[in-house]
MIVEX-164859 format. One line per 5 residues: number of its first residue (from 1); for each residue z, y, x of N, C-alpha, C, CB. Coordinates in steps of 0.2 Angstrom, whole numbers, padded with zeros to 4 digits, always signed. Glycine has a CB too. Example, Ala and Ser with C-alpha at 12.3 -4.5 7.8 and 13.67 -1.06 7.14 Angstrom:
1> +0039/-0028/+0066/+0039/-0022/+0062/+0039/-0016/+0066/+0045/-0022/+0057 | +0035/-0011/+0064/+0036/-0005/+0068/+0039/+0000/+0064/+0029/-0003/+0070
This chain:
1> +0089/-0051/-0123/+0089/-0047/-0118/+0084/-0049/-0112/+0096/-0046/-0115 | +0084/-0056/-0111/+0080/-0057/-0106/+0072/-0058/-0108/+0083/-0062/-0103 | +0071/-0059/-0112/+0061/-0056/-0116/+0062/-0048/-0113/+0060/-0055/-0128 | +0065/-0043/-0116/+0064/-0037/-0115/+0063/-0037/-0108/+0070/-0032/-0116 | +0069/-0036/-0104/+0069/-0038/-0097/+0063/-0040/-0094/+0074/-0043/-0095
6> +0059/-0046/-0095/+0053/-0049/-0093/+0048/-0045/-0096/+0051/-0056/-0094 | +0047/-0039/-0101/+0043/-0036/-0105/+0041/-0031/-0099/+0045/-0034/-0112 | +0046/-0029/-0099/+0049/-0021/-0095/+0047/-0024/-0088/+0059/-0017/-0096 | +0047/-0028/-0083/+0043/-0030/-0078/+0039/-0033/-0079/+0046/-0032/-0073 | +0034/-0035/-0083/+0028/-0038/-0083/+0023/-0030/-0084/+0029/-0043/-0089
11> +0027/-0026/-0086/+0023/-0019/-0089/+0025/-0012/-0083/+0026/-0017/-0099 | +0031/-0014/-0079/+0031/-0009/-0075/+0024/-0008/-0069/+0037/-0010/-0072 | +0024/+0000/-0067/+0018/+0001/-0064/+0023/+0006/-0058/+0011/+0005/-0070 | +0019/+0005/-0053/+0018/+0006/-0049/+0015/+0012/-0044/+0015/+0003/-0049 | +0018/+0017/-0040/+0014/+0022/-0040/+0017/+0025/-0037/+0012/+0025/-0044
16> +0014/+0031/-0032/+0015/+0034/-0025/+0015/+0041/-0029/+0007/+0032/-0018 | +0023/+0044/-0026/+0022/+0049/-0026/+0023/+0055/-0021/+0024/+0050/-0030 | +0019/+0061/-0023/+0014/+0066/-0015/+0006/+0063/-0014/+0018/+0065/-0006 | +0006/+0067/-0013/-0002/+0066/-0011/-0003/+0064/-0002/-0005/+0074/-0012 | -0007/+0059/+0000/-0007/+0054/+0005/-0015/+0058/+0009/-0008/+0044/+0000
21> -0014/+0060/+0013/-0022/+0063/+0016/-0024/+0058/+0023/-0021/+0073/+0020 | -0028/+0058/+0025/-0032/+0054/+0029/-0029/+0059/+0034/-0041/+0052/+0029 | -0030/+0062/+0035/-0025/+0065/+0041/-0019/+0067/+0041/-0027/+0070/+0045 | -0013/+0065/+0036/-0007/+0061/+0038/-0007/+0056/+0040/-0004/+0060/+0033 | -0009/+0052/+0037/-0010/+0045/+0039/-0012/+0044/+0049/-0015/+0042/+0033
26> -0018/+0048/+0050/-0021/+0050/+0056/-0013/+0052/+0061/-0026/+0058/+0055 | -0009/+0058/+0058/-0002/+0058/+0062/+0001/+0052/+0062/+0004/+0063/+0060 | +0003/+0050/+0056/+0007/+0045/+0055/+0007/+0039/+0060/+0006/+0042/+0049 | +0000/+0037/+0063/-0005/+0033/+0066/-0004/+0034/+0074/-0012/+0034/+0064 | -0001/+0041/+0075/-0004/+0044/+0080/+0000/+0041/+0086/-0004/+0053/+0079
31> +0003/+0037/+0086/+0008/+0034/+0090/+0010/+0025/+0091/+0012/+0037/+0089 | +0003/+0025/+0086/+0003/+0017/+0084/-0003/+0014/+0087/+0003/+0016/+0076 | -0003/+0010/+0095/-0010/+0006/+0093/-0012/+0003/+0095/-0014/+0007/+0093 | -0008/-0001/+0089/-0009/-0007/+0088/-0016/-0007/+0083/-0002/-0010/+0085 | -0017/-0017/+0082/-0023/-0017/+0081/-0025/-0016/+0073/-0026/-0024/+0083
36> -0017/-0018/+0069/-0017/-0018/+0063/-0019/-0008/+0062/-0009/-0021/+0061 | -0016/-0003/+0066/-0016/+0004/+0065/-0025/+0003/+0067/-0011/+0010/+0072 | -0026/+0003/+0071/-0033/+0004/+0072/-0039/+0002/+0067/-0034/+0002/+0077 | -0036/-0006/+0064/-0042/-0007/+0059/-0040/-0003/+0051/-0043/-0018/+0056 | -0034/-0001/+0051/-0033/+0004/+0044/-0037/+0010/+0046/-0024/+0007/+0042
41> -0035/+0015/+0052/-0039/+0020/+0051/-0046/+0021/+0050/-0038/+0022/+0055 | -0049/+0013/+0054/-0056/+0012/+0054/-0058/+0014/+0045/-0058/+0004/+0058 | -0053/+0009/+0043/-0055/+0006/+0038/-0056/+0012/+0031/-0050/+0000/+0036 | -0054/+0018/+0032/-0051/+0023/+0030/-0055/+0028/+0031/-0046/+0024/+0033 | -0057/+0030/+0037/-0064/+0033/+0038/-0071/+0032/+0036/-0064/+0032/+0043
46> -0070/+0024/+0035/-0076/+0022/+0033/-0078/+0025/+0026/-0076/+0014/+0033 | -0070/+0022/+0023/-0069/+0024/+0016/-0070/+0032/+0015/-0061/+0022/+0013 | -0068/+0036/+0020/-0071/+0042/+0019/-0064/+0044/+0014/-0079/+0041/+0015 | -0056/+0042/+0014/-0050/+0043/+0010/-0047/+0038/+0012/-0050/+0043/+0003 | -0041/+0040/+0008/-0038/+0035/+0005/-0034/+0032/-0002/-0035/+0035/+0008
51> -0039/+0036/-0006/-0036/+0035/-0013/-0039/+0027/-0013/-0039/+0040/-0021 | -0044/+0024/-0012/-0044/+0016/-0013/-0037/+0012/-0011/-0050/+0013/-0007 | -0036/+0013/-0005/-0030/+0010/-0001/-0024/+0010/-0004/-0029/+0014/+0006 | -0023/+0017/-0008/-0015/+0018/-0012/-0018/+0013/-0018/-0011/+0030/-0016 | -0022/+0014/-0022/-0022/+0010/-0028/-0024/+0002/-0027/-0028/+0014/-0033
56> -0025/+0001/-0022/-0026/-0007/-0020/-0020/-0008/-0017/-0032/-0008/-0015 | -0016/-0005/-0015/-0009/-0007/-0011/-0004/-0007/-0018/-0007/+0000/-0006 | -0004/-0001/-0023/-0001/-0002/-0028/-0001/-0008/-0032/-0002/+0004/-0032 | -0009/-0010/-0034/-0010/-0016/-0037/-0010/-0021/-0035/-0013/-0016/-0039 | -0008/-0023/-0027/-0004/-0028/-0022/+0002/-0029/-0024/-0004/-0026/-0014
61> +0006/-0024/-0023/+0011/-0024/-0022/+0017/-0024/-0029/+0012/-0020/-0018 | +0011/-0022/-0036/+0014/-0025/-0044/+0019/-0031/-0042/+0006/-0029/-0050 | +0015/-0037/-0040/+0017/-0043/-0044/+0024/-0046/-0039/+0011/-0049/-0045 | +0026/-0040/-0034/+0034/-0041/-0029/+0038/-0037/-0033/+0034/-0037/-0020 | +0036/-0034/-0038/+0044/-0029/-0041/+0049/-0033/-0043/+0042/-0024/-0047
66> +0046/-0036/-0045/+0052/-0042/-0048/+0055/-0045/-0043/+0049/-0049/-0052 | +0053/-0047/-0034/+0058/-0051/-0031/+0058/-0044/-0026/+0055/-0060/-0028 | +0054/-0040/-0024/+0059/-0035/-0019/+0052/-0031/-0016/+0064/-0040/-0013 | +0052/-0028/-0013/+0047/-0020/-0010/+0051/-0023/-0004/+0047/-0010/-0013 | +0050/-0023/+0003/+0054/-0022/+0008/+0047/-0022/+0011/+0060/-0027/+0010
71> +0049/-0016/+0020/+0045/-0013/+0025/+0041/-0020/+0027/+0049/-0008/+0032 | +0042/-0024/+0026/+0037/-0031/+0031/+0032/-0031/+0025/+0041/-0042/+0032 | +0033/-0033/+0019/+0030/-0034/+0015/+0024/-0029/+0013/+0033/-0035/+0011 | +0026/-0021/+0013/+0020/-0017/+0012/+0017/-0018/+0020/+0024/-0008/+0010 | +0020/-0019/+0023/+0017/-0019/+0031/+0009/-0025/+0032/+0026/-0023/+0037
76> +0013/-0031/+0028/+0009/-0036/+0026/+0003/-0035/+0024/+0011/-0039/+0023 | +0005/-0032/+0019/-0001/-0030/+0012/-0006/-0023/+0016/+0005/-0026/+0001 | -0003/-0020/+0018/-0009/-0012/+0023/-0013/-0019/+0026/-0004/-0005/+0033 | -0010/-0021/+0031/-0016/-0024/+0037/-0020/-0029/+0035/-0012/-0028/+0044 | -0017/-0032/+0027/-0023/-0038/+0023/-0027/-0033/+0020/-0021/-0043/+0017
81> -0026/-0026/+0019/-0030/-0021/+0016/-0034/-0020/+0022/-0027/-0014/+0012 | -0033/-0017/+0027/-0038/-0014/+0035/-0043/-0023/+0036/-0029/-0013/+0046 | -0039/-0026/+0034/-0044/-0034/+0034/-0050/-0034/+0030/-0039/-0041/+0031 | -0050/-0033/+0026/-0052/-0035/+0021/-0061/-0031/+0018/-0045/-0033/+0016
């Protein structure tokens, strides 16, 4: 049982569902500004989207399914993405 178990999270995937627009995110932002809000948007604009950002964020955040997703951690992983 516990091979399976490690199979089945070594192989789960990741993934956002709805569709994510630069200006959602723009509202979402719209009351945030701070420096972390401000280098995402930038960073976002630049990118011209945000399908980079969801699929780099999904593939950040893979290897926490096994110990937990909590709001700091995605919080973490955005502003090392706006960094980066």
């Amino acid at each position: 049982m516990n091979q399976l178990i490690a199979y089945l999270l070594d192989h789960a995937m990741l993934d956002f569902s709805g569709e994510l627009t630069l200006d959602m995110i723009r509202d979402f932002l719209r009351n945030d500004d701070s420096p972390a809000a401000r280098a995402l948007l930038a960073k976002l604009v630049q990118e011209k989207g945000v399908d980079d950002m969801v699929v780099t964020l999904a593939d950040c955040l893979q290897e926490y399914l096994r110990t937990g997703l909590t709001e700091d951690l995605v919080h973490d992983q955005i502003k090392l993405y706006a960094e980066s």
